[in-house]
N, C-alpha and C positions, 0 to 999 in steps of 0.2 A: 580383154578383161572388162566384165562389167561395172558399171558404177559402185563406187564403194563410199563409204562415210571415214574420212579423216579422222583421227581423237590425235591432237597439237595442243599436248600441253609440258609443262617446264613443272610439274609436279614433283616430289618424288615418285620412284617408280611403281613401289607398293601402294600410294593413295593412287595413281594412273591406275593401276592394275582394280582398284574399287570399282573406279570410274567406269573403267570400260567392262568388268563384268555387270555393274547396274544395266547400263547402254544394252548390251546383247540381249539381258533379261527382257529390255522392253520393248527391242526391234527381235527376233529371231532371226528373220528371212534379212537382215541387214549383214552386210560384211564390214565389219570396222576394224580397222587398221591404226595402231600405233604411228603416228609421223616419225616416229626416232628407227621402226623398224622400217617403212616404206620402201621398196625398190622405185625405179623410174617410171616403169610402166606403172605402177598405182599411184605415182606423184602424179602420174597425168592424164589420171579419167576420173580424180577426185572432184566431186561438183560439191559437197559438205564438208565442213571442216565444222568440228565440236570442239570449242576450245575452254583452255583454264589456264591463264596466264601463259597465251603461249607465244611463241619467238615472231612476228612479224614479218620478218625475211624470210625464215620460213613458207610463211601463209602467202606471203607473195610468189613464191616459185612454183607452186599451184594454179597450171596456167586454164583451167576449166572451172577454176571454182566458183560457184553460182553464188552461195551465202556461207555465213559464217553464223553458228548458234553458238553463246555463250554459258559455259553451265553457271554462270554465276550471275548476278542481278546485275553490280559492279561494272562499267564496263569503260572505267575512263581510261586507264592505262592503254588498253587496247586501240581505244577509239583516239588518244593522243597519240602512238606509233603509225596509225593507219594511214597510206594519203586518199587525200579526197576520190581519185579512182579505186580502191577499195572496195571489192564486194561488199552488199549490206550486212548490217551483224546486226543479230537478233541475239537480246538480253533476255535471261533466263525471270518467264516472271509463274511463280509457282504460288500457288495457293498457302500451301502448306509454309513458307519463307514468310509469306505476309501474317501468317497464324505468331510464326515462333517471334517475330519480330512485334506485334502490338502485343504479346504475354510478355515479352522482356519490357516494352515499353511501361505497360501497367506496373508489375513487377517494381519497376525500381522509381515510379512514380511513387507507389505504397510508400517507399524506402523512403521517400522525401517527405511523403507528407503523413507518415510517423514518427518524423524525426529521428530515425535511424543512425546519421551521423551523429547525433548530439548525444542520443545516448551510447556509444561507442566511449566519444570523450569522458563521458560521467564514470563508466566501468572505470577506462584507465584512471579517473584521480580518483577511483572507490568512494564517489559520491551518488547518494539515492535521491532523486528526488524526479519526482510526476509531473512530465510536462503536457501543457494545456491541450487535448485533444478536438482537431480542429477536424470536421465533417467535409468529404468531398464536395459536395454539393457549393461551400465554402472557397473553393482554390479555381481558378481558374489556369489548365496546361493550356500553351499557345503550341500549337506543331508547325514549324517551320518546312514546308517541306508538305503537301498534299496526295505526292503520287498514288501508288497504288499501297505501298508501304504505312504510308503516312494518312491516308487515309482509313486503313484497316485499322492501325492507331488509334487514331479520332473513334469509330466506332466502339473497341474496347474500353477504350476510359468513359466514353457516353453511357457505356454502359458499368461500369461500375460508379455513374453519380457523380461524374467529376464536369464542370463547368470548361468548354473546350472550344478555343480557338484556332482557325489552321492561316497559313501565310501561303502564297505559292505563285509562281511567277507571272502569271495570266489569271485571270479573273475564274473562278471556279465556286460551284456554291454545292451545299455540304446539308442534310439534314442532320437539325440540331445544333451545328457545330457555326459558329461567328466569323466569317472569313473576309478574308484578305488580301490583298496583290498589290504589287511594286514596292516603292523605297516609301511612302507615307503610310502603307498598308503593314511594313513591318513595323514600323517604327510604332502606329498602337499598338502592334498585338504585345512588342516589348514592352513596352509600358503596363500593357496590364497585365501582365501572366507573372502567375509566383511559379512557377517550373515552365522552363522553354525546352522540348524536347526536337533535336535538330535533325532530320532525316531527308535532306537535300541532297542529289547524286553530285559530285564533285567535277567541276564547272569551271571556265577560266569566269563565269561571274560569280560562282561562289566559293573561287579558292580564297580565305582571306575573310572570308562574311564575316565573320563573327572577332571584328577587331577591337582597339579601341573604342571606337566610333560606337559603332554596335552595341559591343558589350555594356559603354555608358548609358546608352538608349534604355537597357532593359532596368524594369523595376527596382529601385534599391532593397535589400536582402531574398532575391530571388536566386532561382534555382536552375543549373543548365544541365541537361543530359545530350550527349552529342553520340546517337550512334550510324552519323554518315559517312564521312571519311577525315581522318588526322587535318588533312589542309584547308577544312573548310575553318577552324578553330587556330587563330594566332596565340602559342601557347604563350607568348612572353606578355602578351595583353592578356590574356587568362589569366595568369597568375597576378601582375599588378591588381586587376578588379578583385580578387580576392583577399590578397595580404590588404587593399587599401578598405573590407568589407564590404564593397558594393556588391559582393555575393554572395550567397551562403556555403555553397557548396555546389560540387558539379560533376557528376556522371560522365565519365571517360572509357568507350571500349572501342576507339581509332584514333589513330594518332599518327602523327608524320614519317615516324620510321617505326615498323615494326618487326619483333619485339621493341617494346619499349627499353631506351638503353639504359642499362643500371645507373646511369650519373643521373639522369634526368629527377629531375627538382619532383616530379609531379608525383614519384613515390611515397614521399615521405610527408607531403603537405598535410595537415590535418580536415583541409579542406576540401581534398580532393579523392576519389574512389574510382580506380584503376581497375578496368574490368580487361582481360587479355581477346578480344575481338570474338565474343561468344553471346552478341544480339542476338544475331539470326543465321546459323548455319545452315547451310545449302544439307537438305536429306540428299541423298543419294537417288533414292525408289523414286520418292516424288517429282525429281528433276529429272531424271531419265525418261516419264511418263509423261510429262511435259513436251521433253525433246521427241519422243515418239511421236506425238501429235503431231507436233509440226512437221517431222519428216512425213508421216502417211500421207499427212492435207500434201506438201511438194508432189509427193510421189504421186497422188491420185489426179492434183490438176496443174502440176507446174506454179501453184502459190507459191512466193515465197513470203514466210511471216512478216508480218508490220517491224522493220528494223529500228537502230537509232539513228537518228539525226546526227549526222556529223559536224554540224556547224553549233550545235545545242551541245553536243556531248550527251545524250539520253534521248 
């Protein structure tokens, strides 16, 4: 049997079944295989494995497999189950994800610095009144977080006139944008940003980031959008900085367990806006043609793509 490309994922089987017809559309001459349907002999001449949340024990009994491509950007769960012998896994990074992800960014930066929330509360007590309209050029966002994501960020708000900082673990510089690195490099950007938008991959150094500690660090009556992951945000310090005003309001579409469970406080806060994890959804087309690449470049020279760092987590 000749080489084939794995698709191991824990999806259901109708979004699998998306999945893998995108994949075909953009490989032809590729044979891809289901891991749930696999026999032995295609467990064991697989050298690619494309995954989406898939079983680890699994991906281990794969005893040829060269790399692992992720169709999603996301790749801590995977990268926490893997041990350090682990083929490399290569995070899906798509053009198109960085587009949808600085339009939501903008997007619901608008939402903030129109005051969107405030006039919500005015509707419900049926009170009209015109609040002060404040010019972007005016607010400075801090983006926590500079990757590829985060960076695309910074570019759409630069370009809608918004005054923009970025933070990011290692020293990196930005046109136009005022940047930042380590624990005294956050600690101004909180200080001065009236919106923190949080777009850090999720990290044993930044599960937790954004704790008490943190959160007091940032500007009093400023603003947090967090679209990285639920753990990077301690929700029980979240909500204290809020009920106690030290924030205004805060942008939610990741969170520690999802769905968000129906007890959970963060429904009903007036302070808070619950988005159900629709930042930046992975296109299908565009991430297929993504993974295509990287397989042709393997196929043509034995490349395998720039992976993540295992010891980083991204």
């Amino acid at each position: 049997m000749n080489d084939i490309i794995m698709l191991a994922t824990r999806l259901p089987a109708g979004q699998e079944a998306e999945y893998r017809a995108a994949l075909a559309a953009a490989m032809p001459a590729e044979t891809i295989v289901p891991l749930r349907e696999a026999d032995a002999d295609a467990r064991a001449v697989a050298r690619i494995a494309v995954v989406a949340r898939p079983d680890p024990a699994e991906l281990a009994a794969l005893p040829r497999l060269a790399w692992i491509q992720s169709l999603w950007a996301g790749v801590e769960q995977l990268v926490e189950s893997l041990p350090a012998t682990a083929p490399p896994v290569v995070r899906l990074v798509d053009p198109e994800m960085s587009r949808n992800m600085a339009e939501a960014v903008l997007a619901w930066t608008y939402y903030l610095q129109r005051e969107m929330p405030a006039y919500r509360l005015q509707q419900q007590a049926r009170e009209w009144r015109q609040r002060p309209y404040r010019k972007p050029q005016d607010i400075q966002i801090g983006i926590v977080g500079l990757g590829t994501l985060g960076a695309a960020a910074a570019a759409r708000l630069l370009g809608a006139g918004f005054r923009v900082a970025g933070w990011s673990r290692s020293p990196k510089t930005m046109a136009g944008v005022d940047t930042h690195h380590g624990a005294e490099g956050l600690a101004r950007l909180l200080g001065a940003s009236e919106i923190v938008v949080c777009l850090v991959p999720l990290t044993d150094e930044t599960r937790g980031l954004f704790d008490r500690h943190t959160l007091s660090a940032m500007r009093p009556g400023a603003a947090l959008i967090n679209f990285s992951r639920g753990p990077v945000v301690v929700t029980q310090d979240l909500l204290q900085a809020l009920d106690a005003g030290r924030l205004s309001h805060v942008v939610l579409d990741v969170f520690e367990v999802e769905p968000l469970p129906e007890v959970s406080p963060l429904w009903a806060h007036p302070a808070v806006t619950v988005l159900p994890h629709i930042s930046a959804p992975t296109d299908l087309h565009t991430a297929a043609a993504v993974v295509a690449a990287n397989v042709a470049a393997y196929r043509a020279s034995g490349r395998i793509p720039a992976g993540v760092d295992l010891s980083r987590g991204y």
